[in-house]
N, C-alpha and C positions, 0 to 999 in steps of 0.2 A: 557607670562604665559598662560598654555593650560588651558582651562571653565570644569570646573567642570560638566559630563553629566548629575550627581541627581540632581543640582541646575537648577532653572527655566532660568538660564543665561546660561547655557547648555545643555538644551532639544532641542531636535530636533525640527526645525520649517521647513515651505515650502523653507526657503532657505540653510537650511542643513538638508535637511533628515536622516535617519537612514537606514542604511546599511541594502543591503537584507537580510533575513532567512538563514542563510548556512542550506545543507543538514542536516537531523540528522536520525538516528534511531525511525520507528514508529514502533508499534507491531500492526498486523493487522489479527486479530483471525474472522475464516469463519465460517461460518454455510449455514449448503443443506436449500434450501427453498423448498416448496411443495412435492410433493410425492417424495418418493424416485426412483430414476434410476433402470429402468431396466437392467438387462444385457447386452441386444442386447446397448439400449443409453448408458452404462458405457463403453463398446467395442471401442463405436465409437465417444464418446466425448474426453477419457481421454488420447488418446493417445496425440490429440492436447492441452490438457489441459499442460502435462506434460512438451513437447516440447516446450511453450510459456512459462512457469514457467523458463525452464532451459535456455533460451537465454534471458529471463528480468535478470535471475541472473549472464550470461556471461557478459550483457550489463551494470550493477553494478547497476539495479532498487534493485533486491533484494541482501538481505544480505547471509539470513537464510532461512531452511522454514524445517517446522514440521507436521509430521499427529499428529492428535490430538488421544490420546489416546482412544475416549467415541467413534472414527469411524464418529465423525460427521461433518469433516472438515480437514481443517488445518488452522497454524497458521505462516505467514511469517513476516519476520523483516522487511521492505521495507526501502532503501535510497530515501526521500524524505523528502521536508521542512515542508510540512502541512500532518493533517490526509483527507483531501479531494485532494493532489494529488497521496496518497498512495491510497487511494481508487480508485480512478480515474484508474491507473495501473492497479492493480487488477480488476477491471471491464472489463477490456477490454478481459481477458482469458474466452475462447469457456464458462465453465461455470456460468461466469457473465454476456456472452451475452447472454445463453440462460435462463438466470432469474434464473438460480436453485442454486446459491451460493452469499452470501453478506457477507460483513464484519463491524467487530463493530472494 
């Protein structure tokens, strides 16, 4: 007879843990930090911006991804288990390293 997992006889202890996270869908909505971009830094940030966006979504980090209507962002679907390793992702594209983009 298989343990019931809601009952205390079937909760996960240190010698049967609980199976990892699987992947899921995060929603990971951006906003520009500080001043906004000049021209000449928009030129020359988003081409690699773009190009990092488009090979995290060949490589299946991301799902989706949207500009936001207000111009203030975008907003991508990211495959990952937690909202701190979708962040994490997202951090790493030119404008998270260069501080001028976060996500909530």
């Amino acid at each position: 007879m298989q343990k019931n997992p809601i009952t205390p006889e079937g909760a996960a202890s240190a010698q049967n843990p609980l199976p990892p996270v699987p992947t899921t869908k995060i929603l990971a909505i951006s906003h520009f930090m500080g001043t906004p971009m000049t021209p000449a830094q928009r030129a020359q940030i988003m081409p690699r911006e773009v190009h990092d966006t488009v090979n995290a979504y060949l490589a299946g980090k991301i799902d989706q991804w949207y500009f936001r209507t207000d111009g203030k962002g975008v907003v991508f679907i990211v495959n990952a288990s937690t909202p701190e390793e979708a962040k994490n992702i997202l951090e790493k594209f030119p404008l998270g390293q260069a501080g001028l983009m976060d996500f909530v």
